[in-house]
Backbone as numpy.savetxt, mean C-alpha at the origin, in Angstrom:
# Nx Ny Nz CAx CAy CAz Cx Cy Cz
-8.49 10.59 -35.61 -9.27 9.97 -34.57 -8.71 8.62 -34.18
-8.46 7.85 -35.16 -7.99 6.05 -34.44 -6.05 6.43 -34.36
-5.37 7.61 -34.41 -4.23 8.20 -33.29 -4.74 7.67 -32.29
-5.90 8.64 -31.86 -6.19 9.10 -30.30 -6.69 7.16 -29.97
-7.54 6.68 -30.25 -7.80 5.57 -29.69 -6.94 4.56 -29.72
-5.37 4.51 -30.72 -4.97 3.93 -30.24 -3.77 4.28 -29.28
-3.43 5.19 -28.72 -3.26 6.21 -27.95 -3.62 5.73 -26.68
-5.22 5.80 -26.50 -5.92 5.53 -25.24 -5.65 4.58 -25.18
-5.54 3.22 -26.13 -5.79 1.85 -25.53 -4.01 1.70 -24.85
-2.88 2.11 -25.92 -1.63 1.57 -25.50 -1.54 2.23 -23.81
-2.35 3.30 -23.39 -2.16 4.28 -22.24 -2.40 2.98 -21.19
-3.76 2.61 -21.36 -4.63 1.68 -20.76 -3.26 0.62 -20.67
-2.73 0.28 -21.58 -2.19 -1.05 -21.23 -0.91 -0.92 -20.57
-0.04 0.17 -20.40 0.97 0.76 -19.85 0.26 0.70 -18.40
-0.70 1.13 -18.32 -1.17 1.72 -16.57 -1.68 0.36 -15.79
-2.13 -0.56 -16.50 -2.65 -1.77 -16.40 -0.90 -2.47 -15.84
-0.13 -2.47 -16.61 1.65 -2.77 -16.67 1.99 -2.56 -15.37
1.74 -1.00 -15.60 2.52 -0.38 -14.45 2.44 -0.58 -12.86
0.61 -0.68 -12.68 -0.20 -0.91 -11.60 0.51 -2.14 -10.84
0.29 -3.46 -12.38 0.38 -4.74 -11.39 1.94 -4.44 -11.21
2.89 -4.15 -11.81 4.29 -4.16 -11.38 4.40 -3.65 -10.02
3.87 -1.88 -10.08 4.24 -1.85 -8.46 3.10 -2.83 -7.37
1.99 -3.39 -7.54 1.60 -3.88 -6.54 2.61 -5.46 -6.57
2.95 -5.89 -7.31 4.00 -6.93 -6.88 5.34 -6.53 -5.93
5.97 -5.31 -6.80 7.09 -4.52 -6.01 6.53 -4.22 -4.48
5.46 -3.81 -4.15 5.25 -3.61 -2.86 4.84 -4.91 -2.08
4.27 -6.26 -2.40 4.05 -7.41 -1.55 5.64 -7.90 -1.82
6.29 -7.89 -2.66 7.43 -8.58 -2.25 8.64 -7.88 -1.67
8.81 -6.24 -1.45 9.20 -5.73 -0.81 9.15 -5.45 0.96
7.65 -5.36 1.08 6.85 -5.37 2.35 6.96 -6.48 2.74
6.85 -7.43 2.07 6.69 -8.75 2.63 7.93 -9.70 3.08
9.12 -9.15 2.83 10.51 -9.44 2.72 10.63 -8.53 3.86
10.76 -6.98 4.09 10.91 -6.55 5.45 10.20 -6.79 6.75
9.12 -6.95 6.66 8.11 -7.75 7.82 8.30 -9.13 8.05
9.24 -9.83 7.09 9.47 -11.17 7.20 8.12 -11.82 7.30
7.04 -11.42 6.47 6.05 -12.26 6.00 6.29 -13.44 4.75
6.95 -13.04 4.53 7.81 -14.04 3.19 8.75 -14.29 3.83
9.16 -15.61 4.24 10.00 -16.25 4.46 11.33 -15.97 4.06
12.04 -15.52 4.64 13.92 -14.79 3.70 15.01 -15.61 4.98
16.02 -15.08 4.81 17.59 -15.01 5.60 17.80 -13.93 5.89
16.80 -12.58 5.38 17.81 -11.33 5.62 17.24 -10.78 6.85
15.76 -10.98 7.39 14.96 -10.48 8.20 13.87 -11.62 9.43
14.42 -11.76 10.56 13.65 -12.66 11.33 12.60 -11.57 12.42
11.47 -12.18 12.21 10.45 -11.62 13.00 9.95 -11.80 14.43
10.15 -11.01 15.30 10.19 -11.54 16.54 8.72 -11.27 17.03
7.61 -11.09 16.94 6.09 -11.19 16.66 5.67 -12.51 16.26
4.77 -12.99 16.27 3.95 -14.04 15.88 3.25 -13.65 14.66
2.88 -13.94 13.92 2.25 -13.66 12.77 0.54 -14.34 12.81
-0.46 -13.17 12.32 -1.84 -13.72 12.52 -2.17 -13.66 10.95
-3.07 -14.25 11.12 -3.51 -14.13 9.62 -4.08 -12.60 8.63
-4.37 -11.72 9.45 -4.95 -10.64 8.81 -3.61 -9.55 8.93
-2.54 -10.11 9.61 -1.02 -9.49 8.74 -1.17 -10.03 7.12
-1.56 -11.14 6.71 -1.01 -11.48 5.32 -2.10 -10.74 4.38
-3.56 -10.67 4.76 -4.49 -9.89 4.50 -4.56 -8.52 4.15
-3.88 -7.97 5.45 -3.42 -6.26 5.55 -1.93 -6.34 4.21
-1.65 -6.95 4.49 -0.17 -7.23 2.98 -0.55 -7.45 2.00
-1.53 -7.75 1.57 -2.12 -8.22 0.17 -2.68 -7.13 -0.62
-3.79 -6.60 0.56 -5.05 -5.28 0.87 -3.74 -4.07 0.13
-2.57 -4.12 0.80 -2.07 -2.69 0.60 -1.14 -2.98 -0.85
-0.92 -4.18 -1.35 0.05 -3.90 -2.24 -1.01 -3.78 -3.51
-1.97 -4.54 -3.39 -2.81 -4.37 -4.75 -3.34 -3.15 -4.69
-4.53 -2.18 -3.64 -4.45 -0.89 -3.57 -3.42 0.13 -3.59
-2.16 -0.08 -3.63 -1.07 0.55 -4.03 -0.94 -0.06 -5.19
-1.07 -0.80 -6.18 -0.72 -0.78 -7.27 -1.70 -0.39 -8.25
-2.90 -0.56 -7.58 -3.98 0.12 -8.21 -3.96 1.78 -8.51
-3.28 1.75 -7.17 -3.69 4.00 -7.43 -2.50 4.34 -8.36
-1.24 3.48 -8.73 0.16 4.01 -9.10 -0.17 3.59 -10.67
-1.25 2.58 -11.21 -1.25 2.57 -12.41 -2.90 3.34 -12.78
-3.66 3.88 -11.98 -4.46 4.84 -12.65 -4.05 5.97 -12.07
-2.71 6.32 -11.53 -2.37 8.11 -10.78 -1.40 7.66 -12.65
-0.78 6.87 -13.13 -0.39 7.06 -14.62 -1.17 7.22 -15.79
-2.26 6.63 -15.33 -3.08 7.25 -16.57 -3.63 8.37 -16.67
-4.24 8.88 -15.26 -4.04 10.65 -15.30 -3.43 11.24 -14.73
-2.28 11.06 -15.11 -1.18 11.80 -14.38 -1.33 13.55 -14.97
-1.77 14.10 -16.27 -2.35 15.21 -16.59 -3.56 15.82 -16.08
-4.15 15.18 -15.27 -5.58 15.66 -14.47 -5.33 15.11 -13.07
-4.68 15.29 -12.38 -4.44 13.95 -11.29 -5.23 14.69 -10.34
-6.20 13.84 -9.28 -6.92 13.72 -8.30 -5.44 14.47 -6.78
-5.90 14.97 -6.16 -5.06 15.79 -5.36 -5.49 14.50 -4.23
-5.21 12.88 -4.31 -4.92 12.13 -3.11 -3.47 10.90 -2.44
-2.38 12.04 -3.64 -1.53 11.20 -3.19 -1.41 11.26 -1.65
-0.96 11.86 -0.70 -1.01 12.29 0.76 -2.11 10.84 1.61
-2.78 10.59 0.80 -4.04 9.36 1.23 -3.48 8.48 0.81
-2.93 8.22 -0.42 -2.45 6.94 -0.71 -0.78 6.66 0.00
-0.20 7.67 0.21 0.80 7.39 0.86 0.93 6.80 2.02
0.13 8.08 3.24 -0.45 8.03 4.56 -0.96 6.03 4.63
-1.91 5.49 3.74 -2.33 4.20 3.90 -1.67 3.12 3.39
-0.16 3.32 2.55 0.63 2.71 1.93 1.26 2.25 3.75
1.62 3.69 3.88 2.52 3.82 5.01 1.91 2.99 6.25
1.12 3.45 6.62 0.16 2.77 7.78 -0.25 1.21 7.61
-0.65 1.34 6.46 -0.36 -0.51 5.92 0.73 -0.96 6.51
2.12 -0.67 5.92 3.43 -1.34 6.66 3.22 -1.43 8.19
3.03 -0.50 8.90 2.75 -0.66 10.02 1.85 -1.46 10.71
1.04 -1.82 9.90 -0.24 -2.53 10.61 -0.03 -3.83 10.27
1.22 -4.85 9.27 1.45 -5.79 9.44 2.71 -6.07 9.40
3.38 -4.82 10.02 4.97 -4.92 10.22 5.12 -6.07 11.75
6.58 -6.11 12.39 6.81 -6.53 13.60 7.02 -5.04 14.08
5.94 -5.33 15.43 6.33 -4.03 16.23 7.40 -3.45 16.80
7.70 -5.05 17.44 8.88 -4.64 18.16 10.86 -4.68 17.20
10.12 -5.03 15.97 11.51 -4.58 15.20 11.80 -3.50 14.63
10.43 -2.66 14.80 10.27 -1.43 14.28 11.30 -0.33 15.28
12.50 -0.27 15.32 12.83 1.06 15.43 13.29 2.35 16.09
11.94 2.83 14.90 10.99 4.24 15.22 10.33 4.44 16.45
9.43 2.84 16.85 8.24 2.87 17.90 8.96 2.42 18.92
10.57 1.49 18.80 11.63 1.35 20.29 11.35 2.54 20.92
11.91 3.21 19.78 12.66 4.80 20.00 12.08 5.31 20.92
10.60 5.91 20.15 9.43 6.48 20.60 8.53 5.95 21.95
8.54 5.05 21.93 7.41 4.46 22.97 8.06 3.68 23.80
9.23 2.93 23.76 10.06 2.12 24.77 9.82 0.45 24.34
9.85 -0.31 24.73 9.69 -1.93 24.71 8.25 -1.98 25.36
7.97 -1.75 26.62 6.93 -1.82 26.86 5.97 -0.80 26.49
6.22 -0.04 25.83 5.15 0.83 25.58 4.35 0.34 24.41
5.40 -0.45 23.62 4.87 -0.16 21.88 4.35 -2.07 22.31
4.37 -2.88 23.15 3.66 -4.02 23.63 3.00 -3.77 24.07
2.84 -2.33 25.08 1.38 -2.43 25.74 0.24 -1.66 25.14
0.66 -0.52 24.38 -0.03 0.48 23.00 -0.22 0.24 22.20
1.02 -0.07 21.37 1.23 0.34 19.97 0.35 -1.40 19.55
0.63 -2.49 19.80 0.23 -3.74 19.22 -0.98 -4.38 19.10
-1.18 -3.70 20.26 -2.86 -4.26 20.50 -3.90 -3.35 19.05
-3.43 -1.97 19.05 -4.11 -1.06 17.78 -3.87 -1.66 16.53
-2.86 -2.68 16.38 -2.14 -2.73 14.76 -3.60 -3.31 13.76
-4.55 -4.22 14.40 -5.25 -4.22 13.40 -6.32 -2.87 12.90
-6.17 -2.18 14.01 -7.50 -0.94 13.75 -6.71 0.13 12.75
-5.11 0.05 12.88 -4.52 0.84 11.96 -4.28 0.33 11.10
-4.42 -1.07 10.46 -4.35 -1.69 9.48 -5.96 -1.42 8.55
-6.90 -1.32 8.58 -8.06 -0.99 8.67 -8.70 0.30 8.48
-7.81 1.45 8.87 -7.48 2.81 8.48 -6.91 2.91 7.42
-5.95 2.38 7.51 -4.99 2.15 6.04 -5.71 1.74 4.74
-5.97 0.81 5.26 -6.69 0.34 4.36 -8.04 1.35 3.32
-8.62 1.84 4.28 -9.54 2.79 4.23 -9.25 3.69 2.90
-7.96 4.29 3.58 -7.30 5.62 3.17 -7.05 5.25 1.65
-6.22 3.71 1.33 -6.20 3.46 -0.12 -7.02 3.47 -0.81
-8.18 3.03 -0.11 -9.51 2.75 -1.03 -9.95 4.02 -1.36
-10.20 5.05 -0.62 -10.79 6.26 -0.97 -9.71 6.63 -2.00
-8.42 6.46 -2.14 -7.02 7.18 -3.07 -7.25 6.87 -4.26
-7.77 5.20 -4.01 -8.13 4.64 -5.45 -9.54 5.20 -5.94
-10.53 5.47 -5.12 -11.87 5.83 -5.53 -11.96 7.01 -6.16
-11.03 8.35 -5.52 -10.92 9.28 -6.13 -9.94 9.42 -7.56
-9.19 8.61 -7.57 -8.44 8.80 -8.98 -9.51 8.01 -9.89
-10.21 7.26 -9.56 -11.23 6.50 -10.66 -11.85 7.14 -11.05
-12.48 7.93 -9.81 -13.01 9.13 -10.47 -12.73 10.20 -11.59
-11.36 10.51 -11.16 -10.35 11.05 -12.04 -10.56 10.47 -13.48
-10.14 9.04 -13.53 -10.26 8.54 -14.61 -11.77 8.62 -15.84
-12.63 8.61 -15.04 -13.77 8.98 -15.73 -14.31 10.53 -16.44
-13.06 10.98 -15.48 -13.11 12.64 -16.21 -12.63 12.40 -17.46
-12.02 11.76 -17.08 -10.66 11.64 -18.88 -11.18 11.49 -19.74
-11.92 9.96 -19.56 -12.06 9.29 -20.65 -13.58 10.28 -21.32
């Protein structure tokens, strides 16, 4: 029996590890390509509002949240990676630069993704957001099966 509990606790402290690592890996990754963190490698041609740094914060700690309890039940796992991705993903977007994005040149033109795509970024930031929270709610859930 004190195997298994100490078992559970080292699990706990690995997933606890793991969590905050990737939610750091993702604000200082995200935050380095959006040029929300100040660098040399990436200049932002957007203005920056405050609920970009918000929506950057929102997604790296809910991404580090679901990646260190999707490790602790990774043997029972909740079927919401697709949610946590989808709002990982949509996060970037919702406090990326639009117009350095790309994808949305590509897709929508210069004026399209200024006259569409920018004005939405906080409502898809907000979705995103959403989507993590439920990713994380359901693996907690998860977690309570376990334990």
């Amino acid at each position: 029996m004190k195997r298994k509990h100490k078992y559970n606790k080292q699990l706990k402290t690995w997933s606890v590890l793991i969590g905050s690592m990737a939610a750091l890996s993702i604000l200082a990754a995200f935050g380095t390509i959006t040029a929300l963190v100040p660098n040399e490698l990436f200049v932002r041609m957007t203005p920056v509002y405050f609920y970009d740094y918000i929506f950057l914060i929102l997604t790296s700690v809910l991404t580090g949240a679901y990646a260190g309890l999707w490790y602790y039940t990774k043997k029972t796992q909740a079927k919401c990676n697709y949610a946590a991705a989808g709002g990982a993903l949509g996060g970037l977007f919702s406090f990326g630069c639009a117009i350095c994005n790309k994808l949305l040149i590509l897709l929508l033109g210069l004026s399209g993704v200024a006259a569409y795509f920018m004005p939405i970024q906080p409502v898809l930031g907000v979705i995103s957001i959403a989507l993590l929270a439920y990713a994380v709610y359901m693996q907690s859930k998860a977690v309570l099966r376990v334990r």
